[in-house]
matplotlib code that plots the C-alpha trace (Angstrom):
import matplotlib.pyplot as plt

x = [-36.8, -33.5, -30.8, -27.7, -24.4, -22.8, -18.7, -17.6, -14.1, -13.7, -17.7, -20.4, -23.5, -27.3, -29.0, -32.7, -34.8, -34.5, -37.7, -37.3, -40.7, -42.0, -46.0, -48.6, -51.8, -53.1, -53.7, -50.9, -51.6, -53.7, -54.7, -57.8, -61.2, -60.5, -57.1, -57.9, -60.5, -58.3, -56.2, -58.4, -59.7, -56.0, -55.6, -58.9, -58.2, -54.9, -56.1, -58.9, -56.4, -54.2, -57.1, -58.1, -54.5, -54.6, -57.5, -56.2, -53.3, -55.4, -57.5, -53.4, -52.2, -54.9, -55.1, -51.0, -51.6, -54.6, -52.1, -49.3, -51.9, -52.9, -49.3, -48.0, -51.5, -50.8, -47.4, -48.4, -50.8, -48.1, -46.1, -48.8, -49.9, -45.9, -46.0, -49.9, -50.2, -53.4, -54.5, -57.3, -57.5, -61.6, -60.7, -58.1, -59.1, -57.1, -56.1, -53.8, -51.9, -50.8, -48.1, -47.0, -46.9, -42.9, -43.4, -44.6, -47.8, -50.3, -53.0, -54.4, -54.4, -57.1, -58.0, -59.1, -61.8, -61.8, -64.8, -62.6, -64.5, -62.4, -62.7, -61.2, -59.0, -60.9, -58.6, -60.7, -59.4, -56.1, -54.9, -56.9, -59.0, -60.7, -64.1, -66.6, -68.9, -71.1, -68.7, -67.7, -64.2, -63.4, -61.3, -62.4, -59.8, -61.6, -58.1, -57.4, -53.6, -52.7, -51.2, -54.3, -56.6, -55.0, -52.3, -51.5, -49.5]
y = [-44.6, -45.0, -42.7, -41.5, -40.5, -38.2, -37.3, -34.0, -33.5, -36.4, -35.6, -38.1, -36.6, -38.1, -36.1, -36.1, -32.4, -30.6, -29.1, -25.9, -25.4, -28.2, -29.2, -27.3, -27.7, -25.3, -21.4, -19.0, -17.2, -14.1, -12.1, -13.0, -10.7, -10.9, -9.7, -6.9, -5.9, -5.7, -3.7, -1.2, -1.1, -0.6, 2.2, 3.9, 3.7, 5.1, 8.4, 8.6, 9.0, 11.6, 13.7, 13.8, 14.3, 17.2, 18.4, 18.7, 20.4, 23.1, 23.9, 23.7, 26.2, 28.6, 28.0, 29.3, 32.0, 33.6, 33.0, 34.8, 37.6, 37.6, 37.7, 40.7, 42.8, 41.1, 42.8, 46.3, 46.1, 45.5, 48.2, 50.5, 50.2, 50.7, 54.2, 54.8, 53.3, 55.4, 54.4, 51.3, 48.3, 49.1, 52.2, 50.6, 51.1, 49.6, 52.9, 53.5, 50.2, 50.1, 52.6, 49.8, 47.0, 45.2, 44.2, 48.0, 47.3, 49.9, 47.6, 45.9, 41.9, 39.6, 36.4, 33.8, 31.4, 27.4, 28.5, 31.0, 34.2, 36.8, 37.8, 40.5, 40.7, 42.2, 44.9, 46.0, 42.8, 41.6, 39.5, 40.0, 37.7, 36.6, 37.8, 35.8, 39.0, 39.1, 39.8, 36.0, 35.0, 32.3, 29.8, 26.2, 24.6, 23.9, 25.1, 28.6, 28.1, 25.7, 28.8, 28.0, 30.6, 32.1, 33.6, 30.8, 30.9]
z = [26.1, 25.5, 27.0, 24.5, 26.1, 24.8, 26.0, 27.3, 28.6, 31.6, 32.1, 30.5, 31.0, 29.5, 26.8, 28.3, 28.7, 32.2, 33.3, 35.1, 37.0, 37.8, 36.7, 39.3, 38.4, 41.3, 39.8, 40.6, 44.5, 44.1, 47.1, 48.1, 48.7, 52.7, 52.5, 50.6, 53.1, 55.9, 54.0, 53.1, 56.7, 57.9, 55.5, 56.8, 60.4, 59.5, 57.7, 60.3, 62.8, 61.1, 59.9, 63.4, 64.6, 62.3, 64.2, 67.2, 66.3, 64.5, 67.6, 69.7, 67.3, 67.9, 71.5, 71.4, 69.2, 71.4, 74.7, 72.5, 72.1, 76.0, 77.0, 75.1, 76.2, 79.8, 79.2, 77.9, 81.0, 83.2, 81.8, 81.3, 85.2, 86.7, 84.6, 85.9, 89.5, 90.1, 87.0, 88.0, 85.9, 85.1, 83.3, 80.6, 77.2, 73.7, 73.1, 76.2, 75.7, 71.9, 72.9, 75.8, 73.2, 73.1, 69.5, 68.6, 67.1, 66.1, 66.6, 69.3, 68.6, 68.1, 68.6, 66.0, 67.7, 66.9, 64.4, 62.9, 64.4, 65.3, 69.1, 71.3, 74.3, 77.1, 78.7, 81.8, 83.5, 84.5, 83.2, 80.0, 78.9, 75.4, 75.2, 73.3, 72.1, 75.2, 77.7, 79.3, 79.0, 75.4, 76.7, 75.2, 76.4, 79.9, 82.2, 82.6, 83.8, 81.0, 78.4, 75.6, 75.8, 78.3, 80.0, 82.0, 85.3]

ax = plt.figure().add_subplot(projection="3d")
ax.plot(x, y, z, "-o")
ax.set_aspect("equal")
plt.show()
């Protein structure tokens, strides 16, 4: 082949094609079945772990709403007995508190369990408790001076 010349400005450069890529004959890089896998396995630990995250906070915010509950009957109980100090704790009814309540309810407040039943505060004891229907105190958190479920320390 024989190579023309051809003069620009000062410059001579050769008239010959430039290839840009050069020849491959590989295929172009895909990702490959294994690396997909792990991906997918990545993504499903991930969810995994925030659905059970979720969980957990679920059941926490429950636990703090029930010891919310506890504390303002724990209150009204508190005030109800410095007005009444002959008054014993056995003979407490709903009824007598509402009026003590801080946040003036007209109700006395219950207690969604993790199940979503709804359970009431036993008042005959101090500090109240959640009852779980049959008279034994609800607190599934396992501690009873943690502030779930209870009225804590």
């Amino acid at each position: 082949m024989k190579l023309k010349f051809v003069k620009v400005s000062i410059f001579i450069m050769p008239l010959r094609p430039i290839r840009l890529r050069p020849r491959s004959r590989s295929q172009p890089r895909a990702f490959t079945l294994l690396e997909m896998t792990i991906v997918i396995m990545v993504l499903l630990a991930l969810i995994s772990v925030g659905m059970y995250s979720g969980n957990a906070l679920k059941s926490w915010r429950l636990g703090r709403a029930a010891s919310g509950s506890l504390r303002s009957v724990y209150t009204a109980q508190k005030r109800y007995l410095s007005d009444n100090p002959t008054v014993p704790v056995t003979s407490l009814t709903p009824a007598l508190l509402v009026p003590y309540f801080t946040n003036k309810s007209i109700n006395m407040p219950a207690v969604t369990s993790l199940t979503g039943a709804t359970l009431n505060i036993k008042v005959t004891v101090f500090p109240p408790v959640v009852d779980n229907g049959s008279g034994v105190a609800y607190d599934p958190s396992g501690s009873t001076t943690d502030s779930l479920w209870d009225v804590g320390e």
